[in-house]
KETORTI-696760 format. One line per 5 residues: number of its first residue (from 1); their letters; for each residue x, y, z of N, C-alpha, C. Coordinates in Angstrom, 2 decimals, padded with zeros to 5 digits. Layout:
NUM	a	X/Y/Z/X/Y/Z/X/Y/Z; ...
//
This chain:
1	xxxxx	114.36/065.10/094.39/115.21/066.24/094.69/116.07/066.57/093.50; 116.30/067.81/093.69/116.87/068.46/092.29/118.55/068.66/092.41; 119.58/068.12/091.83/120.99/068.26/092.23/121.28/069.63/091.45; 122.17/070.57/092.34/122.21/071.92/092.21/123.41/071.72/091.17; 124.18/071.04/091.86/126.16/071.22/091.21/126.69/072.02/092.00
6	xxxxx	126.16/072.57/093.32/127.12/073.30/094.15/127.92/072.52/095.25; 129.00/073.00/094.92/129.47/072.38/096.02/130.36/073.02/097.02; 130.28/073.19/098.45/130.45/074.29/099.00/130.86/073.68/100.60; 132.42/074.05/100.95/133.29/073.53/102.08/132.52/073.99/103.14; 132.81/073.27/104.50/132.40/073.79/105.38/133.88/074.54/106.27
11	xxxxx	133.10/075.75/106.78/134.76/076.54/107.50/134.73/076.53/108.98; 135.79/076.47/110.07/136.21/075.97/110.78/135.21/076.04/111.71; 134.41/077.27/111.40/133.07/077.29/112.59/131.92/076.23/112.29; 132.04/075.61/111.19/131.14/074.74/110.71/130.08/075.52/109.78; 130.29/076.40/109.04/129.20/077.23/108.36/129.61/076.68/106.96
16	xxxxx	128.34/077.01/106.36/128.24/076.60/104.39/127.64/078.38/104.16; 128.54/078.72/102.93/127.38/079.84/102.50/127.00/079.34/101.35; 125.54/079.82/101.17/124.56/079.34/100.26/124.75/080.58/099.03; 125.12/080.03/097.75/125.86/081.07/096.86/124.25/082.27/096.77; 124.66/083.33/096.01/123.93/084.80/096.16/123.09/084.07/094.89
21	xxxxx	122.94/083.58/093.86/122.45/083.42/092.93/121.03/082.21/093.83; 121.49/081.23/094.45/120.29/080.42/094.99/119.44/080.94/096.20; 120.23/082.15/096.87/119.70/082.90/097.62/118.74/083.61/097.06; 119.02/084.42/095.43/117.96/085.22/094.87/116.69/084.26/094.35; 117.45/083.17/093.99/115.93/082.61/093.30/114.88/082.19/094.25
26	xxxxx	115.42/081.52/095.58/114.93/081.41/096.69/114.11/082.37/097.37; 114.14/082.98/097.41/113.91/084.43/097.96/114.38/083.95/099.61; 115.37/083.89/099.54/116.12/083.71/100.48/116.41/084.94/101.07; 116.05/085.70/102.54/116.62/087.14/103.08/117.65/086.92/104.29; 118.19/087.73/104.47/119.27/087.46/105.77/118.36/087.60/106.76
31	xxxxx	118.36/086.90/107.52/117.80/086.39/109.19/116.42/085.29/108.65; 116.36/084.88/107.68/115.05/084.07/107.59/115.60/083.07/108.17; 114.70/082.21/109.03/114.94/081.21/110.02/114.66/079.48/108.72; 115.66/079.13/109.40/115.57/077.57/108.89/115.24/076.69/109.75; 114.83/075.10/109.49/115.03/074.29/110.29/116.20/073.14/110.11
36	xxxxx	116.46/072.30/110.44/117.57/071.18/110.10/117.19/070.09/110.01; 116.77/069.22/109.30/115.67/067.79/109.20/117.21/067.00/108.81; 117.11/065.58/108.87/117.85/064.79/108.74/117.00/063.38/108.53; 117.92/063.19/107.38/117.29/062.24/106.16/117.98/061.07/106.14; 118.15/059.84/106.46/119.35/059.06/106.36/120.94/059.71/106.81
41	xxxxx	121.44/060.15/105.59/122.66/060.55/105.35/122.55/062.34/104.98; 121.27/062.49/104.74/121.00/064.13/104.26/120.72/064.93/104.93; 121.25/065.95/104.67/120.87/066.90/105.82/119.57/068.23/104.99; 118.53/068.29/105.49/117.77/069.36/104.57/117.55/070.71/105.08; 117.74/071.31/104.61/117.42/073.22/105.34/115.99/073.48/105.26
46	xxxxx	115.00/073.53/105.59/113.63/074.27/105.22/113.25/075.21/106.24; 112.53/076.14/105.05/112.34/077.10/105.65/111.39/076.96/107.23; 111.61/077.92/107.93/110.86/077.18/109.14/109.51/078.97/109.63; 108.56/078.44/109.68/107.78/079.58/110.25/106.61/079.14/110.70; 106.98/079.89/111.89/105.40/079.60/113.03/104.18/079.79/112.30
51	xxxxx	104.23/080.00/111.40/102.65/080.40/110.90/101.89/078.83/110.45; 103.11/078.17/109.97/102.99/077.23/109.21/101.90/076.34/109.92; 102.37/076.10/111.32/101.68/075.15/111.99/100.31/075.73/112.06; 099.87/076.69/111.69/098.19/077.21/111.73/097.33/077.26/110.52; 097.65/076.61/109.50/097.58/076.86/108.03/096.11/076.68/107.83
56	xxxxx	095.46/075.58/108.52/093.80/074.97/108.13/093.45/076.33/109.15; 094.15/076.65/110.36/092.81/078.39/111.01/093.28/079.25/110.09; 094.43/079.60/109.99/094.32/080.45/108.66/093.34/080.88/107.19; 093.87/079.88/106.76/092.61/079.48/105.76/090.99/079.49/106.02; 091.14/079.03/107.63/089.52/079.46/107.66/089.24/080.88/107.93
61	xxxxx	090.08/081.07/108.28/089.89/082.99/109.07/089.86/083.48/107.46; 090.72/083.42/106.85/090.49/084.20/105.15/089.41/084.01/104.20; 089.08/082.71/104.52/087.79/082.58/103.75/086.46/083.11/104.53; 086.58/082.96/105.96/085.30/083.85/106.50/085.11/085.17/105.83; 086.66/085.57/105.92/086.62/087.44/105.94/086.02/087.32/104.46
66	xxxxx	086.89/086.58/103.42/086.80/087.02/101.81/085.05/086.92/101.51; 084.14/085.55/102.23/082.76/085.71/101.74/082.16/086.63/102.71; 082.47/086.97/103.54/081.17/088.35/104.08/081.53/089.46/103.43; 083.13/089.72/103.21/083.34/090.98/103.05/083.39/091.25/100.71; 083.80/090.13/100.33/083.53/089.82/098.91/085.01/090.44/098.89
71	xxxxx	085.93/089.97/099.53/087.56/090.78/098.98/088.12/089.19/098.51; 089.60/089.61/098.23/090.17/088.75/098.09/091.37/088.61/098.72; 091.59/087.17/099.67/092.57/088.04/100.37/093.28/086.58/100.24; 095.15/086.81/100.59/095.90/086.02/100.69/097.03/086.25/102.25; 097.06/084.69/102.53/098.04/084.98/103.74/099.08/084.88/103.23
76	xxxxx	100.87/084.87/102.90/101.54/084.68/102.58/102.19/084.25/103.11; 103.17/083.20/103.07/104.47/082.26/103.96/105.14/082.40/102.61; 106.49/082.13/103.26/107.75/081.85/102.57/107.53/082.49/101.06; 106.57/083.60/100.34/106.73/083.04/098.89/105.78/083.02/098.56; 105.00/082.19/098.97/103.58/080.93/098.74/102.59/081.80/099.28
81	xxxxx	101.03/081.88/098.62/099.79/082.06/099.11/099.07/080.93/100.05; 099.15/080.96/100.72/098.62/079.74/101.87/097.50/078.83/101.51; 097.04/077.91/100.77/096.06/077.64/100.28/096.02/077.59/099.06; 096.78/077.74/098.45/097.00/078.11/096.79/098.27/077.55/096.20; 098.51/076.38/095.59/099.67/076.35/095.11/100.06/077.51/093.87
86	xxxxx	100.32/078.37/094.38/101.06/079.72/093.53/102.14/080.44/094.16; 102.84/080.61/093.73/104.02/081.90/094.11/103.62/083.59/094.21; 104.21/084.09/094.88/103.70/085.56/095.11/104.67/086.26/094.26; 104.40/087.24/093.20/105.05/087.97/092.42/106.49/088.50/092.87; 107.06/088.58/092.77/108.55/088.73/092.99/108.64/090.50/093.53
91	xxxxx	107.61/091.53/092.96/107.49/092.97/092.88/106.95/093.03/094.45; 105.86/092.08/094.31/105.21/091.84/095.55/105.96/091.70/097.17; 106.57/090.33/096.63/107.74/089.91/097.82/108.61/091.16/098.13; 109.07/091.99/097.50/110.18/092.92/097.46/109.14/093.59/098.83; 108.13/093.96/098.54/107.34/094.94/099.43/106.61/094.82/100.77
96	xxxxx	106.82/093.42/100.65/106.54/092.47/101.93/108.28/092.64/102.92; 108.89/092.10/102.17/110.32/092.12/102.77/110.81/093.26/103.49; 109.97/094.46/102.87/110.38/096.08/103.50/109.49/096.52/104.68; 108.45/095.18/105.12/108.01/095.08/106.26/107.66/096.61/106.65; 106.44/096.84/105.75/106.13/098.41/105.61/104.49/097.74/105.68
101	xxxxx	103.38/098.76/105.60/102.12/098.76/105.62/102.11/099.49/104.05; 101.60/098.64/103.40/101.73/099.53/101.46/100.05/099.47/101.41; 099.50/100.79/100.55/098.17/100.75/100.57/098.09/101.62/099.38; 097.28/100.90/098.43/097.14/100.95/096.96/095.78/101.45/096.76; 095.58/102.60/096.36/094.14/103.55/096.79/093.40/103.32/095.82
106	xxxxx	094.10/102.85/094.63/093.30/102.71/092.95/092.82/101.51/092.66; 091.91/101.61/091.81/091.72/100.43/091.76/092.43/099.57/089.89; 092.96/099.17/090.41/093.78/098.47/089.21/093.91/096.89/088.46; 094.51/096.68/087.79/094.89/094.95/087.52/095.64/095.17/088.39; 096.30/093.70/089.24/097.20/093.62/090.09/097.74/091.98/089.47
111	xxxxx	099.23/092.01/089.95/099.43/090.46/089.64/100.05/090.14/090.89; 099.20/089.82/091.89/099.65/089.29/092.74/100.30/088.01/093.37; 099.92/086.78/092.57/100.45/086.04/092.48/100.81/086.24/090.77; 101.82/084.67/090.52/102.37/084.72/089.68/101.23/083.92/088.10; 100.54/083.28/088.89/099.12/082.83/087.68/097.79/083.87/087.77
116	xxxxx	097.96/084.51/088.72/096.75/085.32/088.91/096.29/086.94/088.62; 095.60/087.11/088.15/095.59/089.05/087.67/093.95/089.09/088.98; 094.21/089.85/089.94/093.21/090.39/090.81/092.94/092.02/090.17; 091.73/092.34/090.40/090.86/093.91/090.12/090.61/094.49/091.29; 091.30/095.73/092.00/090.84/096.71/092.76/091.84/097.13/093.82
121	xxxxx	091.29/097.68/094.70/092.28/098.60/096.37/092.93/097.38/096.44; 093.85/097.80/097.30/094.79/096.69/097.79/095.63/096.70/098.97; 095.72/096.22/099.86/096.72/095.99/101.13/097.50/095.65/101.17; 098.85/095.92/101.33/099.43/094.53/102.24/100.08/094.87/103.60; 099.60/093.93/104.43/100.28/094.28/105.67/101.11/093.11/106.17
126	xxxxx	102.44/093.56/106.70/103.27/092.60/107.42/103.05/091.81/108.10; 103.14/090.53/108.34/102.95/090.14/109.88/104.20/089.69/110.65; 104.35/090.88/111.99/105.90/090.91/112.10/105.88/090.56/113.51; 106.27/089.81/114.26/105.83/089.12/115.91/107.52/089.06/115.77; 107.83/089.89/117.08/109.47/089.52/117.76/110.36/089.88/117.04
131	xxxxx	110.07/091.74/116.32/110.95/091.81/115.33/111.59/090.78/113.92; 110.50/089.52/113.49/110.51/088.67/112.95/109.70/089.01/111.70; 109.86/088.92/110.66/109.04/088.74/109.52/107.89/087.68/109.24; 107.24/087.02/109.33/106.29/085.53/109.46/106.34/085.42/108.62; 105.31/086.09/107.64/104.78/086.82/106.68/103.69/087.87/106.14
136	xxxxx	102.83/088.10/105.69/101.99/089.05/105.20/100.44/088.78/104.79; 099.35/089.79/105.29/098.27/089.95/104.51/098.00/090.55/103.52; 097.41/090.05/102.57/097.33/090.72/101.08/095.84/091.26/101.16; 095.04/092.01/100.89/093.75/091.84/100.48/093.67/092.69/099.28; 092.58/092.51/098.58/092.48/093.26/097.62/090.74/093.19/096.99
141	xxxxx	090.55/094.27/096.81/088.94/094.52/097.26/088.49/096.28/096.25; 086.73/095.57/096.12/086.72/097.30/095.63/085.73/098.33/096.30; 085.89/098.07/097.88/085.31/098.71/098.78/085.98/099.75/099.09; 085.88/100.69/100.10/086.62/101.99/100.64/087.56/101.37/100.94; 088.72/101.96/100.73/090.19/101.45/101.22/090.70/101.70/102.58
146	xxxxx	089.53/102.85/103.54/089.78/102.41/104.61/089.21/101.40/105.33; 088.08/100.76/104.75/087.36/099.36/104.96/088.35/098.12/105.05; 089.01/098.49/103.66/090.05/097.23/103.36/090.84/097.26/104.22; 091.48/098.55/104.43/092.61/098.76/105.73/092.34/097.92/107.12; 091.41/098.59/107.49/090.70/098.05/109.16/090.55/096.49/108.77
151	xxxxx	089.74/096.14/107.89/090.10/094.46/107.69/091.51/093.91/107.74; 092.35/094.21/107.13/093.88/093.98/107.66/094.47/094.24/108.70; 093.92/094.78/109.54/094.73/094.87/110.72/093.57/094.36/111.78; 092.61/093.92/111.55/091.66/092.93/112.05/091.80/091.30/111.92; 092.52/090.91/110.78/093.02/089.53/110.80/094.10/089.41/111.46
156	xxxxx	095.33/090.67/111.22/096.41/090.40/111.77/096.38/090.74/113.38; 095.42/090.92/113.75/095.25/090.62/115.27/094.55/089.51/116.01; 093.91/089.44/114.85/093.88/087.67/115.40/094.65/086.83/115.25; 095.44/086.43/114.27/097.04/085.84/114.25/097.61/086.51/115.11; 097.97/087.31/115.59/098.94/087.70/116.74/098.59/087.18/117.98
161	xxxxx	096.95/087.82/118.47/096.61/087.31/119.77/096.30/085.86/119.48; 095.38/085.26/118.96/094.84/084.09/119.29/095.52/082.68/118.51; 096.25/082.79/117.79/097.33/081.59/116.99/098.36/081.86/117.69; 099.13/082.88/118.10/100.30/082.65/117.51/100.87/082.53/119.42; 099.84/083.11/120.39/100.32/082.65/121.72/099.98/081.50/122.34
//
């Protein structure tokens, strides 16, 4: 574990605020859910999301879609590509966070993650259960972009109906 140097009172309700600077690097948003683990004497915050517990069907549902359909697609948690130790571009996250449907008609370089340059259309769709953010489908593909589309909202209905109840 990495010692920050922050050090930060607790106030009468029992709250810590987590300074704006570890919030940004974090990609820390207001209402993202934590959990509370307890370590000996430590107390740890991690991030907490239902998706998490589905990570091996996940992964298999993306790799079905990516070899029939030849796209490339990413689930996203916290940040992270599910399956990939990589980070998701920071431009990226911004557009996930605005919990919008973004659809990229050209076909371009993309840097979707932070080691990776992908070629073509592109998706991303939210995945938002209970007014909640989870996280997001990425795909990116150089088929009709309403192909790519209907594929995104074809995974994210299977995470909705069949994982996530």
């Amino acid at each position: 574990m990495k010692n920050t140097g922050i050090v930060r009172k607790i106030d009468e309700l029992g709250r810590i605020v987590l300074p704006k600077e570890l919030r940004r690097s974090l990609n820390i948003a207001t209402g993202d859910d934590f959990q509370i683990i307890l370590d000996d004497e430590k107390i740890i915050l991690e991030r907490y999301s239902k998706l998490k517990n589905y990570n091996d069907e996940l992964i298999k549902i993306t790799k079905c879609f990516s070899s029939i359909l030849n796209y490339k697609i990413y689930i996203v948690i916290n940040n992270k590509a599910l399956g990939i130790d990589d980070e998701v571009n920071s431009g990226i996250m911004k557009i996930i966070q605005e919990r919008k449907f973004f659809v990229n008609n050209h076909e371009e370089r993309l840097n979707i993650l932070m080691n990776t340059i992908d070629e073509g259309k592109s998706v991303i769709q939210p995945i938002v259960i209970d007014s909640d953010l989870l996280g997001a489908i990425i795909i990116v593909g150089k088929d009709k972009i309403e192909n790519i589309v209907n594929t995104s909202k074809i995974i994210n209905n299977i995470i909705k109906s069949n994982i996530l109840n």
